[in-house]
C-alpha positions in Angstrom: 84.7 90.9 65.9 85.1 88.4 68.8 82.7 86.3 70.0 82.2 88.9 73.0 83.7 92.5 73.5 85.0 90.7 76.4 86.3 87.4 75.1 89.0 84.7 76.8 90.9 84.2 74.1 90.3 80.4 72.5 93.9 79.8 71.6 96.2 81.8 74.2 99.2 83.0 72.9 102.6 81.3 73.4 103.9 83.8 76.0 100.6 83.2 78.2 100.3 79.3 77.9 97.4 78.4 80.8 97.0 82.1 81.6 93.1 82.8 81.0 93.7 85.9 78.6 91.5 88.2 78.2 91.0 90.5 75.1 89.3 94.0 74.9 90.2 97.0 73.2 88.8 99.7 75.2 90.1 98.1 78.2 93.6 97.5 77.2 93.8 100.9 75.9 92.4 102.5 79.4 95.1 100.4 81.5 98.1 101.4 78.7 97.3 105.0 79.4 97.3 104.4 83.7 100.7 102.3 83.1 102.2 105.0 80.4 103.2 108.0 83.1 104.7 105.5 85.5 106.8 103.6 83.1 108.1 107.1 81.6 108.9 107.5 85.3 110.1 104.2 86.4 112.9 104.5 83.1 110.9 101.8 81.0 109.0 103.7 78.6 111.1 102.9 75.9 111.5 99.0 77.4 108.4 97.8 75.0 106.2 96.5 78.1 103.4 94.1 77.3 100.6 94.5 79.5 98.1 91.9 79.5 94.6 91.4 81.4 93.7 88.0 83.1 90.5 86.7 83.4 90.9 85.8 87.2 88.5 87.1 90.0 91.2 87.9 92.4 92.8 91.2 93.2 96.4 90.6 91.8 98.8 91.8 89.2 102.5 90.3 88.0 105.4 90.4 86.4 107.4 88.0 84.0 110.0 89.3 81.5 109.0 92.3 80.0 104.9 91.3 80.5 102.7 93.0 83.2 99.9 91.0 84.0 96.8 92.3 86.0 93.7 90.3 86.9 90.4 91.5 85.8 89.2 90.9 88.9 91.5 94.1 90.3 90.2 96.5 87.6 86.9 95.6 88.6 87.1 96.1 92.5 89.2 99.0 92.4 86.7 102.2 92.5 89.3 104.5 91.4 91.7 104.3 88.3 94.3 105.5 91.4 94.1 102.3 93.2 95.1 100.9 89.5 98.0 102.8 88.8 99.2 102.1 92.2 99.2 98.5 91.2 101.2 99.2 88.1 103.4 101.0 89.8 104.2 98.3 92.0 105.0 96.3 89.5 106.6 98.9 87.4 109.1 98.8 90.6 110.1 95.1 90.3 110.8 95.6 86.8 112.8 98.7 86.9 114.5 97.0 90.1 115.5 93.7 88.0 113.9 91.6 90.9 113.2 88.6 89.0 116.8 87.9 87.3 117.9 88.8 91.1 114.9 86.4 92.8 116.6 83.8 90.3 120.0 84.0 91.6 118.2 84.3 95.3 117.5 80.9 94.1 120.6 79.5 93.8 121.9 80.3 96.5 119.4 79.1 98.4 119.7 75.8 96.4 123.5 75.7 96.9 122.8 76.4 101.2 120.5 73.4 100.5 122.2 71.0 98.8 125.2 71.9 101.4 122.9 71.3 104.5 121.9 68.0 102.7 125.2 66.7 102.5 126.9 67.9 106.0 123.3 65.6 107.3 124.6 62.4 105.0 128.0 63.4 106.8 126.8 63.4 109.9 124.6 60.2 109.4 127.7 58.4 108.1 129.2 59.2 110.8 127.0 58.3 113.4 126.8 54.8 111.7 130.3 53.9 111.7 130.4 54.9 115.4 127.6 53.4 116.3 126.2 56.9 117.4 122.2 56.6 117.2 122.3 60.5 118.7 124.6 61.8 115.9 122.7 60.2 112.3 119.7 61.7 114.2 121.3 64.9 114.3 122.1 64.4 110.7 118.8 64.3 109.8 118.2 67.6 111.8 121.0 69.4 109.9 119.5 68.0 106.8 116.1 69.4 107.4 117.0 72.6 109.3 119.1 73.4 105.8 115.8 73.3 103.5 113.8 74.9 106.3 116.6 78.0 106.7 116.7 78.3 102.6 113.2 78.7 102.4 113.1 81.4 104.6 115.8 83.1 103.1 114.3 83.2 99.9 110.9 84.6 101.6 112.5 86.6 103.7 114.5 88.5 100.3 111.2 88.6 98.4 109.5 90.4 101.7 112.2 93.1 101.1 112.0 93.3 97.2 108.1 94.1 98.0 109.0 96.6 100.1 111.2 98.0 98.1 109.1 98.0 95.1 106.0 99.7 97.7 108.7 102.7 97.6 109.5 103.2 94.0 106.0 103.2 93.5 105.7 106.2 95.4 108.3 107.6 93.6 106.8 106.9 90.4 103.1 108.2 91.9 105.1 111.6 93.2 106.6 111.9 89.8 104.0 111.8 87.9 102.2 114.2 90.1 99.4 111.2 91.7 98.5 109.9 95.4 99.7 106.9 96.7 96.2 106.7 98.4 94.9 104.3 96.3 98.1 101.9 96.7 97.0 102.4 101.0 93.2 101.6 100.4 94.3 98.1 98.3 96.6 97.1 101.3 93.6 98.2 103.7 91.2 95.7 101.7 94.2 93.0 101.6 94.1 93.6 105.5 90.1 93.7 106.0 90.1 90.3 103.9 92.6 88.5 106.0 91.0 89.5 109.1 87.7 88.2 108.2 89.4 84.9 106.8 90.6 84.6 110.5 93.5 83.1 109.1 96.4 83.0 111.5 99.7 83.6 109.5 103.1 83.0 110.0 104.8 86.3 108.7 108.0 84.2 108.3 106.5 81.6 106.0 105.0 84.3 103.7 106.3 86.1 100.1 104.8 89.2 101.2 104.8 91.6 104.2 101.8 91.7 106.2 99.3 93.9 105.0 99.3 96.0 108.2 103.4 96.4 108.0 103.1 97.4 104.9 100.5 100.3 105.6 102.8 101.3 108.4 105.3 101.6 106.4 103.8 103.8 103.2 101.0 105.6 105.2 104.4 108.6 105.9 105.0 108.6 102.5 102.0 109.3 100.8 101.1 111.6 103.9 103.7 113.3 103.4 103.4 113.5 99.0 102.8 117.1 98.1 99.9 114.7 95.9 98.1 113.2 98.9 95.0 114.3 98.2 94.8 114.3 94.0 91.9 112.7 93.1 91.5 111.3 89.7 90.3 113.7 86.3 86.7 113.4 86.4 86.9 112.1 82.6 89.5 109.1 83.6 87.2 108.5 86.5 84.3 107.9 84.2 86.3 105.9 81.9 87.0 103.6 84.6 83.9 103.2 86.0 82.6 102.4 81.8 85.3 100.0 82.1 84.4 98.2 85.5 80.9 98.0 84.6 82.4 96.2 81.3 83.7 93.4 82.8 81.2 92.7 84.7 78.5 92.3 82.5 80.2 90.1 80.1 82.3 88.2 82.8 80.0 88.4 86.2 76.5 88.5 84.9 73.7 90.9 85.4 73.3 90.9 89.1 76.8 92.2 89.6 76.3 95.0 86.8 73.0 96.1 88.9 75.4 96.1 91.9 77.6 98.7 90.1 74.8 100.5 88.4 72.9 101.3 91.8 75.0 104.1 93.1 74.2 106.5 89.9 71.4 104.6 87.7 71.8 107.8 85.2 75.3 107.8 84.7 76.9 107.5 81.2 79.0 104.2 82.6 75.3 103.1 83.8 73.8 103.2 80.6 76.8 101.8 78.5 76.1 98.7 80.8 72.7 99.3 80.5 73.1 98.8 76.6 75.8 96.3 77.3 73.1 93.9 79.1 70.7 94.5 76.6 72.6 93.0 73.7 73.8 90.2 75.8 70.6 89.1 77.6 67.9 91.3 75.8 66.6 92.9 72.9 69.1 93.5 70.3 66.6 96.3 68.7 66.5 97.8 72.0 70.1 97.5 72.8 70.9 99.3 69.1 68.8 102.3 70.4 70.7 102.7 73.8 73.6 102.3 72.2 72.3 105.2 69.0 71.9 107.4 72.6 75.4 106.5 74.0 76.9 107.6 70.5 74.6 110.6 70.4 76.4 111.9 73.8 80.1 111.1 72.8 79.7 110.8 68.6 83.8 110.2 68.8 83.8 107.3 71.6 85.1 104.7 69.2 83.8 101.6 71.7 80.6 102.4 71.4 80.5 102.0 67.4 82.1 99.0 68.2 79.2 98.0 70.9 77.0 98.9 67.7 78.7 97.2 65.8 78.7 93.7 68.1 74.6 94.1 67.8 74.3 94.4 64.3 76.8 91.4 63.8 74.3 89.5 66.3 70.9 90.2 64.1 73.2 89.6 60.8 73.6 92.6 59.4 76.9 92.3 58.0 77.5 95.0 56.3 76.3 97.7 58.6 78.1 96.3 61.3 81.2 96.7 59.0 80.2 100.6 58.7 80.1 100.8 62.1 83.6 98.7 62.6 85.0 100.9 60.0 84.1 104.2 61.8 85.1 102.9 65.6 88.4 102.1 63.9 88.5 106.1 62.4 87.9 107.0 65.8 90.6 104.7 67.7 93.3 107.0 69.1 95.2 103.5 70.0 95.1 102.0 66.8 93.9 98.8 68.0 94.5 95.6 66.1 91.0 94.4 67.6 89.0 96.3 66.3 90.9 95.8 62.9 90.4 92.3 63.4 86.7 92.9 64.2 86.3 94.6 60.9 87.7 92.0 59.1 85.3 89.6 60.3 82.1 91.7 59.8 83.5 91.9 55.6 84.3 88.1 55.6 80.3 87.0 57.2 79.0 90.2 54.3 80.6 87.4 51.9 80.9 88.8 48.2 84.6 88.7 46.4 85.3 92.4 47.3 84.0 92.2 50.9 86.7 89.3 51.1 89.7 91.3 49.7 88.6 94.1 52.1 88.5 91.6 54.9 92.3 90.2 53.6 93.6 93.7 53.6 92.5 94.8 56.9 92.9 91.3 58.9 96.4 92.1 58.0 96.6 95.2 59.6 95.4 93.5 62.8 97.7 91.6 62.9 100.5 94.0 61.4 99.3 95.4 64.9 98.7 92.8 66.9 100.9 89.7 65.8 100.3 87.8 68.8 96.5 87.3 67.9 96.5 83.9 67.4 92.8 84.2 66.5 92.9 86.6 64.1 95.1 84.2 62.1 92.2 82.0 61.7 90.3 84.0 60.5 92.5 85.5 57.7 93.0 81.8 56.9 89.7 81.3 56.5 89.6 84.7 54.4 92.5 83.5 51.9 90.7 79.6 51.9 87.5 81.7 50.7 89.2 83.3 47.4 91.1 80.4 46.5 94.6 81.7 47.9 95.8 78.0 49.8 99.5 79.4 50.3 98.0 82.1 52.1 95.7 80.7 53.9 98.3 77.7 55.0 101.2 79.9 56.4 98.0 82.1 58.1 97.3 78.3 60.1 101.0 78.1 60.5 101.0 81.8 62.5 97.9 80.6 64.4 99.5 77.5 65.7 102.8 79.2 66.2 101.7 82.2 68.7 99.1 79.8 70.2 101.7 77.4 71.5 101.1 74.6 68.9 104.7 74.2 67.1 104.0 71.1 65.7 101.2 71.9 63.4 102.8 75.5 63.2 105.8 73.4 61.4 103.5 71.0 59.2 101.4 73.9 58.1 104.8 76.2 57.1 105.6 73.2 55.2 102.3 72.7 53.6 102.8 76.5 52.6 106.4 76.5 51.1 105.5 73.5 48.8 103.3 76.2 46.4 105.3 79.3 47.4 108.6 80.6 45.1 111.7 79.2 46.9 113.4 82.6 48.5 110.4 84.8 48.8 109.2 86.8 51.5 106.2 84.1 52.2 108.6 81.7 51.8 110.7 82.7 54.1 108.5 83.5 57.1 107.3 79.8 56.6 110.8 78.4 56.8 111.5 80.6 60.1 108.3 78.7 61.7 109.9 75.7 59.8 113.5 76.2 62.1 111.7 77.0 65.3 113.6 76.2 68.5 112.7 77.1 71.9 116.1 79.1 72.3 115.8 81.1 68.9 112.1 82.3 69.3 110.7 83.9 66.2 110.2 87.7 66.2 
């Protein structure tokens, strides 16, 4: 279990360095289901995209490499899951596209006009000093300046039409998939509402972006024109978003923006999940275990709400019923989340007894079978293996912390400390000296 169901991971994961991450196993598995469709339509289904949430307030998504990243700030403003998958099909676009190896040669040719510009100004400033000219080294400067000036806006000017470009796919991908590309004009419409009440004056030339009124221009035809247009979300996806918005906001925002979100139908089920939600963080944890007895009640096979029960029993130490109810959300997960593996694990480690800590071994390893990145989850199976006596273990389990949390020098003394009571030529053995031979340019798989 993690501190929160909602938690910013402690020790982000080498890919993410500085990125806020944010792990959740309902929510992760809600956004992989939006993105699926659209990558099986953009060509990338079979590309193994990482998608990975933010813990950032604003409305924004990106890409880098093969990693989409979206804000939790954007899954919590946007009403529909539409406005969502509109997002991801942005993004999906870029990928597909290949804008960011093309942005990077973009690049250098704008550093190549630069470095051009800057040496016909030295010319001209040589020049102008060995004819005494004072007019022509000041035109040198000029040239020299105009050159970074004219590079910059060629580089703005080609990401303005990669945007564009990747608005259009989007609706290809939204049209494919049989969805509206309304939700992609009501995020531009709030990116346009905002800017207008910033009162911001902006130079469309010295932006990445197109203005959010060109771009509405330019897609409100092409979703008009969708056979889709006006699709509206499955009420079930709809109600699964809304569980998830009011999620995030009562573990990341606090109760008064929950009560924002829970005003416009008190009696919904996504009401009364952050109803049960608030309890356990703010309330009773008695009463939060019957909310949550009523939320399981309603949907016996949602596997997030054993886990909620699961969080409360942890809270009010009750170990080992919190493992049952681990163990059955984990029955229940269609996604086969290493989170919820990892949760497990944790509840059998605090229950305490040799068997419990076996159990906890066995199925900390399936997390992380699953989920290899989880830096976290290594610490605790290190602690789990420290616990029965199994220092190897529990040494190269440090070493795969440190390594996927950024930290190769301890990853390295650890892999060492390891190998020293492991059989030379063994599996363990050899995952230690892997860490061991680390290099920036031969990442470990």
């Amino acid at each position: 279990m993690l501190a929160a169901a909602v938690a910013v991971s402690s020790s982000v994961s080498a890919f993410a360095q500085g990125v806020p991450v944010v792990r959740d196993a309902e929510i992760e598995t809600l956004v992989r289901d939006y993105a699926r469709p659209i990558f099986k339509a953009a060509g990338l289904a079979n590309d193994g995209i990482d998608i990975v949430l933010v813990n950032d307030q604003s409305f924004n998504a990106f890409v880098t490499g093969r990693r989409l990243f979206i804000n939790t700030g954007a899954l919590v403003t946007a009403e529909t899951p539409n406005e969502i998958i509109g997002v991801i099909a942005h993004e999906a676009g870029h990928i597909a596209g290949g804008h960011q190896q093309k942005l990077r040669d973009q690049l250098d040719r704008a550093k190549t006009m630069a470095i051009i510009a800057t040496l016909l100004g030295a010319g001209a400033m040589v020049a102008g000093a060995t004819t005494n000219s004072r007019g022509l080294a000041g035109a040198g400067v000029g040239v020299a300046a105009g050159g970074g000036e004219m590079a910059q806006r060629s580089i703005l000017a080609y990401q303005r039409t990669e945007e564009i470009t990747a608005d259009r796919s989007a609706i290809a991908y939204l049209n494919a998939t049989g969805q509206s590309g309304m939700g992609m004009l009501k995020t531009f419409g709030r990116f346009q509402s905002a800017l207008s009440l910033a009162g911001t004056q902006v130079d469309p030339y010295r932006i990445s972006h197109p203005m959010p009124q060109e771009r509405i221009a330019n897609l409100e035809v092409l979703v008009k024109q969708s056979p889709f247009v006006n699709t509206i979300d499955p009420p079930a996806l709809q109600q699964r978003h809304d569980m998830m918005r009011i999620k995030i906001a009562a573990y990341m925002q606090g109760q008064a923006a929950v009560a924002r979100l829970m005003r416009k139908n008190p009696a919904s089920l996504a009401s009364r999940y952050g109803d049960a939600q608030q309890t356990y963080l703010y309330g009773n944890p008695g009463a939060a275990l019957t909310k949550t007895a009523a939320l399981i009640k309603e949907q016996p096979k949602n596997p997030y709400f054993q886990e909620l029960r699961g969080d409360i029993l942890m809270k009010i130490n009750k170990p080992k019923d919190a493992a049952d109810a681990y163990a059955k959300a984990v029955s229940l997960d269609p996604a086969r989340s290493g989170l919820l593996l990892v949760s497990l694990g944790q509840a059998l480690m605090a229950v305490g007894t040799p068997d419990s800590l076996r159990k906890a071994v066995t199925q900390l390893n399936n997390g992380v079978g699953r989920d290899k990145e989880n830096s976290d989850a290594y610490r605790f199976l290190a602690q789990a293996y420290g616990e029965l006596g199994d220092v190897p273990a529990a040494d190269l389990a440090t070493a795969e912390g440190h390594y996927y949390s950024g930290d190769y020098k301890n990853a390295k003394i650890f892999a060492m400390r390891a190998q020293q009571k492991l059989k030379r030529g063994e599996p363990r053995w050899v995952r230690a000296q892997d860490i061991i031979n680390y290099t920036p340019s031969n990442k470990l798989k």
